[in-house]
C-alpha positions in Angstrom: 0.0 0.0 0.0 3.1 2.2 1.0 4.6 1.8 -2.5 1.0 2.6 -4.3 0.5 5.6 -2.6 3.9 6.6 -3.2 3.8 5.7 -6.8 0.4 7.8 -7.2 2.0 10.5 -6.1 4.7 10.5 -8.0 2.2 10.7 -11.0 -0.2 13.1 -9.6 3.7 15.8 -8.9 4.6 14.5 -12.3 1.5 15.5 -14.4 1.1 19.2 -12.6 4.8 19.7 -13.8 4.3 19.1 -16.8 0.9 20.7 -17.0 2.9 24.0 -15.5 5.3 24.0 -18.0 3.3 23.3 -21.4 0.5 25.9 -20.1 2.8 28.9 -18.3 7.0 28.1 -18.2 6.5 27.6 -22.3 4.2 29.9 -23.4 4.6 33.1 -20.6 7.6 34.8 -20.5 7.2 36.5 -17.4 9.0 35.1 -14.6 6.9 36.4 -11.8 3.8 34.8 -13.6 6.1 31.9 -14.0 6.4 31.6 -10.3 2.7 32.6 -9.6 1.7 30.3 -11.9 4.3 26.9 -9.6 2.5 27.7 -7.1 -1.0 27.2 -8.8 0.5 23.9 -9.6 1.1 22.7 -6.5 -2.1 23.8 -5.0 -3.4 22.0 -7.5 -1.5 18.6 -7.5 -2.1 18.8 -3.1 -6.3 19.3 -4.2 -6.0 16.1 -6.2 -5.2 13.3 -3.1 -6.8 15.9 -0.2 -10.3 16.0 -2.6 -9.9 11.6 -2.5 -8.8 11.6 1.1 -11.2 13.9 2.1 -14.3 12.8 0.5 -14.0 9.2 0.9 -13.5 9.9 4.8 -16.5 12.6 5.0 -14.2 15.1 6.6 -14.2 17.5 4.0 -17.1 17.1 1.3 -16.7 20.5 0.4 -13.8 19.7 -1.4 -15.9 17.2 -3.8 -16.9 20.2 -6.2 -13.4 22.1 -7.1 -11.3 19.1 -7.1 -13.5 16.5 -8.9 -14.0 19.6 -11.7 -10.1 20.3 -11.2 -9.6 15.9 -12.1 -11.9 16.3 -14.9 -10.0 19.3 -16.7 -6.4 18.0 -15.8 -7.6 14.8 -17.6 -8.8 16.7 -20.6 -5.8 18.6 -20.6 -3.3 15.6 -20.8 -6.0 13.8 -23.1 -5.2 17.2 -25.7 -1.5 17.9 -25.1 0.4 14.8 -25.3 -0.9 14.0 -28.7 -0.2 17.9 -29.5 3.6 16.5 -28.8 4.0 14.8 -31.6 3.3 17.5 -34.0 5.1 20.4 -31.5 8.0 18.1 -32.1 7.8 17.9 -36.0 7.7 21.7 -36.4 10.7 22.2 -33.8 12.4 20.1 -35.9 11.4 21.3 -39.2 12.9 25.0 -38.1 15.7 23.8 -36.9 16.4 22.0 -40.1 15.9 24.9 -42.0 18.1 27.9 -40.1 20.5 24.9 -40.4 20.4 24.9 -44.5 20.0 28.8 -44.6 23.4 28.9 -42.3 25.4 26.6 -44.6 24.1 28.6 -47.4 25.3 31.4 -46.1 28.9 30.0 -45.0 29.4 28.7 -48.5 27.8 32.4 -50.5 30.8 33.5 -48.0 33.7 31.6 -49.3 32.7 31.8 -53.0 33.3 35.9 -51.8 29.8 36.9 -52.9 28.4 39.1 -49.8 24.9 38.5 -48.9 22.2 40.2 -46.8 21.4 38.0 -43.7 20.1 38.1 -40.5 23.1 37.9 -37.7 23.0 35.1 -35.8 21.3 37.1 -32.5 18.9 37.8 -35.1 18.1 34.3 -36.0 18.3 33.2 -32.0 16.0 36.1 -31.4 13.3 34.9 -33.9 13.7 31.5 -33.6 12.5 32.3 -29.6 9.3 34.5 -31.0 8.7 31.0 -32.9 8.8 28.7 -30.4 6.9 31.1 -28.1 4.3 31.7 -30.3 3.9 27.4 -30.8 3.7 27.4 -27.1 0.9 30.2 -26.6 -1.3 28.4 -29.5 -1.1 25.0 -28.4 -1.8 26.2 -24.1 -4.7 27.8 -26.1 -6.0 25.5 -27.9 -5.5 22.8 -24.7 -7.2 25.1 -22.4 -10.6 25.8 -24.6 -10.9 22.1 -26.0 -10.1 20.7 -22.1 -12.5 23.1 -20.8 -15.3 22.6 -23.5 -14.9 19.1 -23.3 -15.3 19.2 -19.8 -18.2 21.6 -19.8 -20.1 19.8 -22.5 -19.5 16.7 -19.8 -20.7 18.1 -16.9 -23.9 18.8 -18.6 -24.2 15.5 -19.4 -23.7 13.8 -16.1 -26.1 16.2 -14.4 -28.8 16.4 -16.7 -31.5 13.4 -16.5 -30.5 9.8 -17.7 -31.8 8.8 -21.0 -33.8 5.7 -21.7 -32.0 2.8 -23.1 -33.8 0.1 -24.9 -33.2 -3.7 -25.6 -34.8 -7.1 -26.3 -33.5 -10.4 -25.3 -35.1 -13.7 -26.8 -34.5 -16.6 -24.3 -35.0 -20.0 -25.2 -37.1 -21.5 -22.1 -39.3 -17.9 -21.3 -42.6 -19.3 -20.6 -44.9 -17.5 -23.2 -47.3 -16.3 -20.4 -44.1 -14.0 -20.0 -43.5 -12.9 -23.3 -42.6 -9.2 -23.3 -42.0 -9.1 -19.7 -40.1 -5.3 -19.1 -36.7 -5.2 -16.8 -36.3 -1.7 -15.7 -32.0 -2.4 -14.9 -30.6 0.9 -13.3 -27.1 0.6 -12.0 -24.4 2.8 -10.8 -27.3 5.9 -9.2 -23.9 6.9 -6.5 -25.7 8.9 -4.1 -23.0 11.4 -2.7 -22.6 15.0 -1.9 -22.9 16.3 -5.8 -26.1 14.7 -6.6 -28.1 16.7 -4.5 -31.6 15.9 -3.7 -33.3 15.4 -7.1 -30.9 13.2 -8.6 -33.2 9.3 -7.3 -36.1 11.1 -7.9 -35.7 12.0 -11.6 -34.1 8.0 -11.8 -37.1 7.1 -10.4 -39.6 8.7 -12.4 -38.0 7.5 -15.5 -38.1 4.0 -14.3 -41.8 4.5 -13.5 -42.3 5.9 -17.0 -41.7 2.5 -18.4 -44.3 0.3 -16.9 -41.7 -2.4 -16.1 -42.7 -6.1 -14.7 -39.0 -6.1 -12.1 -36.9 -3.6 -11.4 -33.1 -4.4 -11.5 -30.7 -2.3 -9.0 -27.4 -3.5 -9.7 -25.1 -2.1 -7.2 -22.9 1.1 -6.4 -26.4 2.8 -5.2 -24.3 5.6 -2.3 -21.4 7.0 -1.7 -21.6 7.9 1.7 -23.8 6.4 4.8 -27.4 6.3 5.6 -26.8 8.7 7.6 -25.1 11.5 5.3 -27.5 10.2 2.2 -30.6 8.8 4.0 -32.9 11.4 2.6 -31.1 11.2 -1.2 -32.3 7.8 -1.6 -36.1 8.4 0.1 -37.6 8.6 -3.7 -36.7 4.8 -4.1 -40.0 4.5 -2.5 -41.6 5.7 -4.4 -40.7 2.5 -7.8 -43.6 1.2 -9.0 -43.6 -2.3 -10.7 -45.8 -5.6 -10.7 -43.4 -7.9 -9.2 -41.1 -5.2 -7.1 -37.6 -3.6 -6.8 -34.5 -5.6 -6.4 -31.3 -5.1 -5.4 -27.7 -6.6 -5.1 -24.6 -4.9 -3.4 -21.4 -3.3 -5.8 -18.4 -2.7 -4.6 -18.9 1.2 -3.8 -21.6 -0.3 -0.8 -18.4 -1.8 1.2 -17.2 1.7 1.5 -20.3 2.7 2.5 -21.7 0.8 5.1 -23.3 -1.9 3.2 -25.5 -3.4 6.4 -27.4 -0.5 7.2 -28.0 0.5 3.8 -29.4 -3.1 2.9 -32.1 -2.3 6.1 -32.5 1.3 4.7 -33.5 -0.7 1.6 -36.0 -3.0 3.3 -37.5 -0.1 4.8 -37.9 1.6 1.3 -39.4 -1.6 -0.3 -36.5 -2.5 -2.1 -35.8 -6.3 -1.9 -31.7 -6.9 -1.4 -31.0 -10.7 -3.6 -28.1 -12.0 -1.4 -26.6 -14.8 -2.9 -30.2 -16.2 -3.8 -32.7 -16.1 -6.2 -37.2 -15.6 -6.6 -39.0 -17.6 -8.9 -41.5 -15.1 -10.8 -44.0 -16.8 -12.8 -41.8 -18.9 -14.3 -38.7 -16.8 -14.5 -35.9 -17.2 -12.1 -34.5 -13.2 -11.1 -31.1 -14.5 -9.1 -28.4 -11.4 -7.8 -25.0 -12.3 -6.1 -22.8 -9.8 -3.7 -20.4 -7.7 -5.7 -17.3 -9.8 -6.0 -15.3 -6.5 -3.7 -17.4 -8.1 -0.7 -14.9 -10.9 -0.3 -12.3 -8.6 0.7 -15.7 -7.9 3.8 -16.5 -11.6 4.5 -20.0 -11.0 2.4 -18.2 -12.2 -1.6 -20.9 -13.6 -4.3 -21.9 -17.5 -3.6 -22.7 -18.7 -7.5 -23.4 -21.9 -6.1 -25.9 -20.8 -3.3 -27.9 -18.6 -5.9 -27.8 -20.8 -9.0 -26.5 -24.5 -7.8 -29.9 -26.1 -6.7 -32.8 -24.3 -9.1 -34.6 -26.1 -11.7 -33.0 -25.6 -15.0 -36.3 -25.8 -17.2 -36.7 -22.3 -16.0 -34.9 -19.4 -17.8 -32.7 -17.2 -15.2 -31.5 -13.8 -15.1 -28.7 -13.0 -12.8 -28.0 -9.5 -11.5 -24.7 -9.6 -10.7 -22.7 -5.8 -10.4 -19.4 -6.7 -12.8 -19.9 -8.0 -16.1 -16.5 -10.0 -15.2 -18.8 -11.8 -12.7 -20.0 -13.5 -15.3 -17.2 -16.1 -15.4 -17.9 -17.7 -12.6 -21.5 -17.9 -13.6 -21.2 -19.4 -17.1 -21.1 -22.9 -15.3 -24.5 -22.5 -14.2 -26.2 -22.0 -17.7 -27.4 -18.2 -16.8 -29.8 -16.9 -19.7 -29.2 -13.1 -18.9 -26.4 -11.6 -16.4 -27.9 -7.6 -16.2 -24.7 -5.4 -14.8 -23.2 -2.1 -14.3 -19.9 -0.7 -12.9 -18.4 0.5 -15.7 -20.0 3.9 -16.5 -19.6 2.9 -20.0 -16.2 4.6 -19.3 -17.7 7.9 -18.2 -15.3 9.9 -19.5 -13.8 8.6 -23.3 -11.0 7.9 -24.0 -11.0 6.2 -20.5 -13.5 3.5 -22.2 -10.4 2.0 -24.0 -8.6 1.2 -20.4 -11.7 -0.4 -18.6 -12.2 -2.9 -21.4 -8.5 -3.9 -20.1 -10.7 -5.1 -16.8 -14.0 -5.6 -17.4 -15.1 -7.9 -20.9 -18.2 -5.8 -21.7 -18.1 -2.2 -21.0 -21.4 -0.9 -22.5 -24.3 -3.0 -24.1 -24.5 -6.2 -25.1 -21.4 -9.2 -25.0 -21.0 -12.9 -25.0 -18.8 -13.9 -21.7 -18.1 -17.5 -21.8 -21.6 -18.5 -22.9 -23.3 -15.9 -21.0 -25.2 -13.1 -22.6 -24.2 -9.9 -20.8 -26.1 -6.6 -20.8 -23.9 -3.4 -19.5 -26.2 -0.4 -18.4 -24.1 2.8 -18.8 -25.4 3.9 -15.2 -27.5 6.7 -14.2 -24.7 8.5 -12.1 -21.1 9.4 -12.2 -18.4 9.1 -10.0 -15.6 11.6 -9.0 -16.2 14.2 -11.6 -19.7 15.3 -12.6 -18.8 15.0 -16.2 -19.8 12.2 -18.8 -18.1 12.2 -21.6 -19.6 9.8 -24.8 -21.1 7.7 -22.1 -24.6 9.4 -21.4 -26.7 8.2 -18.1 -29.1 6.0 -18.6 -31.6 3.6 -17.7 -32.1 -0.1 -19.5 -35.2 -1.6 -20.4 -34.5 -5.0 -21.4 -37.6 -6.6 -22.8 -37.7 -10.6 -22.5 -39.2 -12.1 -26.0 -39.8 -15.9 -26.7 -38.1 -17.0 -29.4 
């Protein structure tokens, strides 16, 4: 743990130095501003693990807003100016070559004894600085206003309403008396202190809108305990469906206090699947704990939710990681409904969870097992979503 934290912040000193010099030591040639502008940079790299520290612990949620927005910009800046690198490096390059040939030019017009008007060599330093400076001011400027547009455009996204996702799933054994039987699957709603208190009632309102048979809460509900976020999660309540509200634990609930919340649950109507399953008129709806409960003594038990249940009967497993779905392909699941991914919340970061997680958004085959990856209807860390909009899944069950 020592050598992790030490490591991280390494990376975090790392990318505010190079963020300082690309975005003031290059482009500004003021030293004072120079200096100002270090200082900025460590504020700014001490916000980063004081905004984690602080939040996770509840000892300074205030800090949730500037640094989460601050992680979300740095991000967008890196995600701009490395590539920028490449062609920074090419134009460097291409001067240099060129006051190179116009110098041996010169030395040989020289020797021949033909004189020739040039620029002295202070003269060529001097504009070969106005060159570079002017490279540096357009590509800080062009970093800052893409960074801070893309970051923008992403905090709309993540705090406007989720958006209603659609699919249809044909199993094999669904009785026919269940044909077109609605799963509303909501996933990922992270209660915390930037949601506010609107954020599980619009979720809930659009889960109501769809008139579904079972709703499917797949894990990472809060951040925080029942006591800070209580009265965020009173509009789950208020879920209408024919054959009720489920729920199964993520990993973000062992952070949280995930035995009171469960009772909070109960209390709300909210049925908690722990390592078990309901028979619904023909349809088995089975949830395992998040596979981060092991590390708690309460990890999934495939066996205890799937081992023992009469196979003529289609299943659908909730189950919070889409990577759970390798230890449930022995058991012949029909459906695994999941979340944790975010869809990558913020692209390009998509490309690095498909490094952990099979499916990240939609539908996947996992060893035999159709998977369907809801996007989530909340964000965590920074309010921004980037190419990854919230959302809640209706999957619709069809006969074949």
């Amino acid at each position: 743990m020592l050598v992790f934290v030490v490591l991280v912040f390494l990376v975090v000193v790392l990318i505010h130095f190079y963020l300082w010099k690309r975005l003031l030591k290059d482009p500004v040639r003021s030293p004072r501003a120079r200096r100002v502008g270090a200082f900025v940079a460590v504020g700014l790299a001490a916000l980063v693990p004081a905004t984690l520290i602080g939040t996770r612990t509840g000892y300074a949620p205030w800090l949730a807003w500037p640094g989460y927005l601050w992680l979300a910009l740095m991000f967008y800046l890196l995600v701009v100016l490395i590539p920028l690198e490449i062609p920074r490096a090419g134009v460097l390059l291409f001067w240099k070559s060129r006051s190179r040939t116009a110098g041996i030019a010169q030395n040989e017009a020289q020797s021949d004894g033909v004189t020739t008007q040039s620029e002295t060599p202070a003269t060529e330093n001097a504009n070969g600085v106005e060159r570079r400076l002017v490279l540096a001011r357009g590509a800080a400027i062009f970093a800052g206003l893409t960074a801070a547009g893309i970051t923008g455009y992403g905090m709309k996204t993540a705090l406007g309403g989720p958006t209603l996702d659609r699919f249809t799933m044909p199993l094999a054994k669904l009785p026919r008396s269940m044909d077109g039987t609605r799963l509303a699957v909501v996933s990922d709603i992270h209660l915390g202190p930037l949601t506010g208190t609107r954020h599980a009632g619009r979720i809930v309102d659009l889960i109501n809108s769809v008139d579904a048979d079972v709703v499917c809460v797949v894990g990472d509900l809060v951040d925080g305990t029942v006591a800070e976020l209580g009265r965020f999660a009173a509009p789950l309540a208020d879920i209408k469906s024919r054959h009720g509200a489920f729920f199964v634990t993520g990993n973000h609930e062992y952070y949280s206090g995930y035995e009171p919340w469960l009772e909070e649950l109960t209390r709300l109507g909210v049925r908690s699947l722990r390592n078990e399953r309901v028979e619904i008129n023909g349809l088995d709806l089975a949830g395992v704990n998040d596979l981060g409960g092991a590390a708690h003594g309460d990890g999934p038990d495939f066996a205890k939710a799937l081992g023992d249940r009469d196979t003529a009967r289609p299943v659908v497993l909730m189950a919070h990681q889409p990577v759970a779905a390798h230890q449930a392909a022995p058991f012949g699941v029909d459906l695994q409904v999941s979340g944790h991914t975010h869809g990558g919340q913020m692209a390009p970061f998509n490309l690095l969870v498909g490094l952990q997680q099979p499916v990240t958004s939609g539908f996947g085959d996992v060893d035999g097992v159709p998977v369907y990856v809801t996007n989530g209807a909340g964000f965590w860390g920074p309010p921004v979503r980037v190419g990854a909009p919230p959302q809640v899944t209706v999957v619709e069950l069809r006969t074949r």
